[in-house]
N, C-alpha and C positions, 0 to 999 in steps of 0.2 A: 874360740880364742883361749890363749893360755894367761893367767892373772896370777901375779905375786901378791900376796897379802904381808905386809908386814905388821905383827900385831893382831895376825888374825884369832886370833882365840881369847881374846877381849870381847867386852859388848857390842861396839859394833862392827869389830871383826869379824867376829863369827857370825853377826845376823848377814854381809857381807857376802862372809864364803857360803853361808847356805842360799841365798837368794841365786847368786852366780854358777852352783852347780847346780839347781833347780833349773836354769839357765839354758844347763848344756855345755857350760865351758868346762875348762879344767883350771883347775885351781893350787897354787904351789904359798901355804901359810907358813911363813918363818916368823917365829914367833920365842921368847926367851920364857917362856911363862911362868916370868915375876908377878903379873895379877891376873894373867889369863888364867884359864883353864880347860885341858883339854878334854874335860865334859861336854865344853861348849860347842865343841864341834861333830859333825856329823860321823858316826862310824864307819867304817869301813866303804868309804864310798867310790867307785873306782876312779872318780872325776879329783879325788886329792891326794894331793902330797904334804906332808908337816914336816918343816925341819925343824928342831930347837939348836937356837943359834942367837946373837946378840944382831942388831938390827946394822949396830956399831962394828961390824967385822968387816969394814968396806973389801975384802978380797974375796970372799964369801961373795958379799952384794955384786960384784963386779965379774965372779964365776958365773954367777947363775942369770943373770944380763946376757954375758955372751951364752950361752948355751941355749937360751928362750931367744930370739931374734924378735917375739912378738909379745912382750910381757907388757902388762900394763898395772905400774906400781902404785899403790895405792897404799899409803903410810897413815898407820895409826901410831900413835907413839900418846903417855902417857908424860905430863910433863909434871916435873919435880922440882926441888928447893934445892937443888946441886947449885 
């Protein structure tokens, strides 16, 4: 299966994307990383993809939907005093 992480490079993002490609799936993390970091995620692993991008880019969100036919979204988001 192919999996969108939004947020993946946060705490439980990236505990997320490692369990999932340990998995066997593949993994596509968009992530803006304002408190991530992309330490937190596994290197060079052939099963990911990273994009840095705002979660908030709905055309972005709405490319990458149609092109995965089988994404399964899974949103972490950090909530603030906006």
């Amino acid at each position: 299966m192919r999996i969108l992480i939004t947020g993946g490079a946060g705490c439980l993002g990236s505990n997320l994307t490692e369990r999932y490609l340990e998995a066997g799936h593949e993994v596509l993390v968009l992530d803006n990383f304002a408190t991530g970091h992309r330490g937190s995620l596994p290197e060079a692993h052939p099963g990911l993809t990273v994009v840095e991008a705002e979660a908030q880019a709905d055309h972005l969100l709405f490319a990458l939907v149609q092109c995965r036919q089988d994404v399964a979204d899974i949103g972490v988001q950090q909530l603030g005093d906006d």
